[in-house]
Every structure is written in C-alpha cells, then in structure tokens.
C-alpha positions in Angstrom: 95.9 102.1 121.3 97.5 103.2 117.7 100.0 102.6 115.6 100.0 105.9 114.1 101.3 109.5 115.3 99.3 112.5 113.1 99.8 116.2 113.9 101.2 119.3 113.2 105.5 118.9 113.8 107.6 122.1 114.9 111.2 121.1 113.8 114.1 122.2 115.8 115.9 125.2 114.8 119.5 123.5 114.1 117.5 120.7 111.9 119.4 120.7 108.4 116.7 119.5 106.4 112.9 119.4 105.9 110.9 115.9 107.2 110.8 114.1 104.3 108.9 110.7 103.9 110.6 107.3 104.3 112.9 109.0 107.5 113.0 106.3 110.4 112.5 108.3 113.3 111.5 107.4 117.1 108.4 109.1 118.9 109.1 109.6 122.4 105.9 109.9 124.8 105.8 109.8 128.8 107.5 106.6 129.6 106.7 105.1 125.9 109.2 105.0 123.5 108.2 103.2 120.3 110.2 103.4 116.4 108.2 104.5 113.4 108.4 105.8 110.0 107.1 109.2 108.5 105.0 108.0 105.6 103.3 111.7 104.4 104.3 115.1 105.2 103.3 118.1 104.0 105.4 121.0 104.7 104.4 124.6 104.5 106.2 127.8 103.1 108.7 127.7 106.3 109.3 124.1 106.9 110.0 124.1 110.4 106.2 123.6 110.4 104.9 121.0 108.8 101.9 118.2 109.1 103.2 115.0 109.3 101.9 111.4 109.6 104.0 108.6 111.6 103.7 104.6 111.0 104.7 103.0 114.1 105.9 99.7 114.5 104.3 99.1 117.7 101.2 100.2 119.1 100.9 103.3 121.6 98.6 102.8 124.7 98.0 105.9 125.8 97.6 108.9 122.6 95.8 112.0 124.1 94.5 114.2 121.4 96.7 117.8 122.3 99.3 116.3 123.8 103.3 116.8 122.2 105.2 113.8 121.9 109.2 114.2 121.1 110.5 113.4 117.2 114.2 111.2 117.7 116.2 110.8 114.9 118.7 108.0 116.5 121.1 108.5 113.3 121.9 111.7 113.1 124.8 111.8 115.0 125.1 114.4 117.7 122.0 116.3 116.8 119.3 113.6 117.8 116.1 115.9 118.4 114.5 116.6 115.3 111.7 118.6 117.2 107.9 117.7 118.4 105.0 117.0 116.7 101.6 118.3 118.6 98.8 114.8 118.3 95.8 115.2 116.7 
C-alpha cells in the first residue's frame, strides 16, 4: 500500500496548461479511486510529457510497477481528463 503515485504523465492533447505543483487532482486505478495532490513535476521541452509525483490522501492497495492509472481533474469543468501517468 502507498500514498504516493510517481511516474512519467502523458497529458491529454486539449489540456490548456502544463501540471503544475499544488493542482488537486484524482488518480483513478481499477476499481480505486483515491484524491491527491501533485507535489513536484518536472516537465520536459513539450510538456505533454512530464515526471510527476502525486501525494495521496489515502493509501492505494494495489500499485503495480508499469501499470497506467488515469489523472482527474474534478474542477475543470467539462474537460475532466487531464491524461495518465505510467507508475513507477
């Protein structure tokens, strides 16, 4: 069990902005669906790709190394999928 998400993100194409840290976002996984906050990101040259670390509030039982858990961003209005992130 952990209570933080690390991994390289791929943000959605219709994104407006770059991750940035302090963003409240959800982390959707199987049947798991646990809030969190991005607290470090680095982003690249194309920031659709970027490294990003995830605080959770609550623990996650099952984190498989490889596997792609959805980002949410609840408050953005129509556009709610910010992209994925790929768990290291």
């Amino acid at each position: 069990m952990t209570a933080e998400v690390r991994g390289t993100a791929k943000v959605v194409r219709f994104w407006p902005e770059p991750l940035r840290e302090g963003l409240v976002v959800h982390i959707g996984l199987w049947t798991q669906f646990v809030n969190g906050k991005i607290i470090a990101v680095e982003n690249d040259a194309d920031w659709h790709t970027c490294s990003v670390v995830i605080e959770l509030d609550k623990e996650i039982a099952y984190l498989p190394p490889g596997e792609k858990a959805v980002i949410h961003y609840l408050d953005g209005g129509k556009l709610r999928i910010a992209g994925s992130v790929m768990l290291e």
